[in-house]
N, C-alpha and C positions, 0 to 999 in steps of 0.2 A: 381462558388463558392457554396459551399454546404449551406442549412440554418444554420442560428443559431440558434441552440437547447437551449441555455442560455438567450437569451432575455426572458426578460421576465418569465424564472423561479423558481421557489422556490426549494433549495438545502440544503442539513443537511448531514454534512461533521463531521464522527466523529473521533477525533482525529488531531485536525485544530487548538489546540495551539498556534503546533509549526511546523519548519522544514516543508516535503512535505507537509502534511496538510496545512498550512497556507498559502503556495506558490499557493497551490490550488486551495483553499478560494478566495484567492486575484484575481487569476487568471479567475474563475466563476465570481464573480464579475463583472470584467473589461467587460466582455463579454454580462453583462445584469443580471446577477441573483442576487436573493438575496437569501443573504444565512445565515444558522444559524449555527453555528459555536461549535461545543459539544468537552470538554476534560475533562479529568477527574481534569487536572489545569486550573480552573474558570479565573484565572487572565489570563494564557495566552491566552484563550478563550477571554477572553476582551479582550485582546491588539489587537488581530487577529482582531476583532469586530469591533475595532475604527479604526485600518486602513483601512478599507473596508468604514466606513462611512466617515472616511474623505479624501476617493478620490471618494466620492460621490455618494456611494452605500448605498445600504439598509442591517443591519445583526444585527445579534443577539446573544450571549453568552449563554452557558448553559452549565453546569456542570453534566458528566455523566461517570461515571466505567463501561466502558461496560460488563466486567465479574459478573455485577449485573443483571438481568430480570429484577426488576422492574425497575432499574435507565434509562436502557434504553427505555422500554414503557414509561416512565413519560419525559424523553429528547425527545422523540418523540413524543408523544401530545403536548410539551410545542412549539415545534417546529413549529407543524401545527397551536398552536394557535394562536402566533405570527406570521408566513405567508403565514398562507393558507395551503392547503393540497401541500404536496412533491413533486416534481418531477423528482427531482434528491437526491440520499440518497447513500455517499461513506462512506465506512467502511475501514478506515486508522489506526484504531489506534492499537499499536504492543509494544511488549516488545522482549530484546535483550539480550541473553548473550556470555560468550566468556567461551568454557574449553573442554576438552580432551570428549568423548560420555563418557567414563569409571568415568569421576566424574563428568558427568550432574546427578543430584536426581530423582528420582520421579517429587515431588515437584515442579520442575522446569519445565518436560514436559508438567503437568498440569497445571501449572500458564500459559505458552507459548500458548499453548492449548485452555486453556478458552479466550486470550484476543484478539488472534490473529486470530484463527476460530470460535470460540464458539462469539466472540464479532460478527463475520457476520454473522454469523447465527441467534444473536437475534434481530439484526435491521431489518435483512431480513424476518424475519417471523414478523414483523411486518407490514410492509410492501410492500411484496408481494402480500398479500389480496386486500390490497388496491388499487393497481396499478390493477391487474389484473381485480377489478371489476371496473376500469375508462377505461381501455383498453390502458393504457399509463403510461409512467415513466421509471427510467434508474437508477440501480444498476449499482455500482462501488467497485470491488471492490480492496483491495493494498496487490498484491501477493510480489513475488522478483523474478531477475533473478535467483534465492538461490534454486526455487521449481522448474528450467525449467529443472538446469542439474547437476548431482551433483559435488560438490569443497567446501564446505563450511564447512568443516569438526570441528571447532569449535563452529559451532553455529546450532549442527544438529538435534536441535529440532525448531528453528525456523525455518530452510529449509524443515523439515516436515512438517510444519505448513504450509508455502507456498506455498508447492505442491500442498497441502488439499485445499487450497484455488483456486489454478487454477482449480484441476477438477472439484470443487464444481462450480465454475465461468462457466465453459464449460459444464456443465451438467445442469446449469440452463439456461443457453441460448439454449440450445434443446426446454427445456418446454416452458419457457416465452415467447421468439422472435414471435413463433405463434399467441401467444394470445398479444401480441402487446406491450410487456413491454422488451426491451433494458438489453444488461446486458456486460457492457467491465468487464477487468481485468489489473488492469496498474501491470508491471514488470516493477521495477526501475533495473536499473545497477547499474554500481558506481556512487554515487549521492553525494555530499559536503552538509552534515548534521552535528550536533551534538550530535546524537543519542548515539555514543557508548561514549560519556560522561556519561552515566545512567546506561549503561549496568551494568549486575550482571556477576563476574567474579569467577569461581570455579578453573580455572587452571589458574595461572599468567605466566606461562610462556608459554601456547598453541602456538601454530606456526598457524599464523592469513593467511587463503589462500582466494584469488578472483578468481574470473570468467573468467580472463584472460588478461594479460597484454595491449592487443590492444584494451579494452575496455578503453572508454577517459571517465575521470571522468567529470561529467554535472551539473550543477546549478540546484538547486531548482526549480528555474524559466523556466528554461527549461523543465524540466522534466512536469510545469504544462500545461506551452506549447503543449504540447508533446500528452498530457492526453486530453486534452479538442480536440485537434484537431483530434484526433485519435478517440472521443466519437463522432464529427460532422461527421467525415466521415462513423460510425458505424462499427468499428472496436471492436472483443469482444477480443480479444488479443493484448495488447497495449503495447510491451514494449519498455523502456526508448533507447535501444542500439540495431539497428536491425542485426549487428551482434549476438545476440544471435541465432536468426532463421539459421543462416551460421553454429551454432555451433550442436542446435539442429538435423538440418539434418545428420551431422558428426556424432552422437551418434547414430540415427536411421539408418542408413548404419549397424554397427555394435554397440551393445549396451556392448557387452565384451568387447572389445577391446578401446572403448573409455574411461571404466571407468580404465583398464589398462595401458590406453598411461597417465589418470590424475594419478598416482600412480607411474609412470616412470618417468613424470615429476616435479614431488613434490620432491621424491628422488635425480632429479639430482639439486635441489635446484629451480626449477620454481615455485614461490609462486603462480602465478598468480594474481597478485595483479597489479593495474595500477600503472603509476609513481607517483612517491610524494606523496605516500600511507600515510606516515607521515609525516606534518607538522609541523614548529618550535612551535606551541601553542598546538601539540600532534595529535593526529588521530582523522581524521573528515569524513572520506566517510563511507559509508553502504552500504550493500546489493553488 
């Protein structure tokens, strides 16, 4: 059995509300760490808080926008203040929407943009200094299966966004791994969230596609499962459904022809989409 990298360590999880964040939270916890808990909604950052201490962990709430510099330097001092300096620091938190590329705005690339990458990039450079001059510590950070291959053709500034985050993820484990500082990247699959309750909608009638029918929609809990186990084994590519890696290879074979056989199949009505995509209280999976 591999160590446990969680005993014992201090964790700052942003965007740990709700959904994967919180399942995450909970799940670092269970494992030994304590953890500080950052959203930019305070209260569900508390709730997250209190279930953590009252299954008899240690954690902490704190209120942060990460598309701010300074909110996120001040949720991260406050963070060290309250447990010590970092040692685990996942950069979760994302914004979602649904419409045709032809009426996403501006606007919208840039809000997706700044919360989704730009938000891991200002923890991370906060952070990384730090780590690098203790010779330890582990970025995390939360891409999609959205950035591995493309189908997500409503939501294709998030799936930009998510790419940006994996090679960002895999380019900084070149540099860091040396100098002794860890760095995964979780790809969820289809994941049973609440998220596209939030979402911002510009096309209501976009034809909503997935990743692929044989991918099995997974719990929260699993997925945090999934993460933590995947960070003990030292794994920088984590995702949620290892069929995707089955899919990836299919695309690197031939990179034409794969994005043509997803354009053959969309046509002949393959959404790609897992089953019971929607449920009687409306649509609840992601990514």
């Amino acid at each position: 059995m591999a160590q446990n990298p969680f005993e014992n360590a201090r964790a700052l999880i942003f965007g740990a509300g709700r959904n994967i964040g919180r399942a995450v939270a909970l799940e670092f916890a269970r494992r030994g760490a304590a953890v500080a808990v950052a959203d930019i909604d305070l209260a569900g950052a508390e709730e997250t808080a209190q279930l953590i201490i009252g299954a008899g962990g240690k954690a902490v709430a704190i209120r942060c926008d990460v598309t701010d510099d300074d909110a996120v330097t001040s949720a991260s001092s406050h963070a060290i203040d309250q447990l010590g300096e970092i040692d685990i620091v996942m950069n979760n938190a994302g914004v979602l929407h649904s419409g045709n590329p032809e009426d996403i705005p501006t606007a919208e690339w840039q809000r997706t943009i700044n919360c989704n990458l730009m938000g891991c990039v200002r923890a991370n450079n906060v952070f990384m200094p730090r780590m690098i001059a203790r010779g330890r510590g582990h970025i995390v950070n939360t891409a999609s299966v959205a950035g591995l291959y493309p189908y997500a053709i409503p939501r294709i500034a998030y799936a930009a966004s998510k790419a940006a985050i994996i090679s960002m993820s895999e380019n900084l484990a070149l540099y860091l791994e040396p100098l002794g500082v860890r760095v995964s990247c979780l790809c969820p699959g289809p994941t049973m969230t609440t998220m596209l309750q939030g979402m911002k909608v510009f096309t209501p009638d976009a034809v909503m596609r997935g990743p692929g029918g044989e991918l099995k929609v997974i719990s929260q809990e699993a997925l945090a499962v999934t993460l933590a186990d995947g960070m003990r084994d030292g794994r920088i590519l984590i995702p949620t459904h290892g069929e995707s890696f089955d899919t990836i290879r299919q695309r690197g074979d031939d990179p034409d022809g794969f994005v043509r056989a997803k354009i053959a199949a969309f046509a002949a009505g393959d959404s790609g989409l897992p089953p019971h995509w929607l449920l009687e209280e409306g649509p609840k999976i992601t990514n």
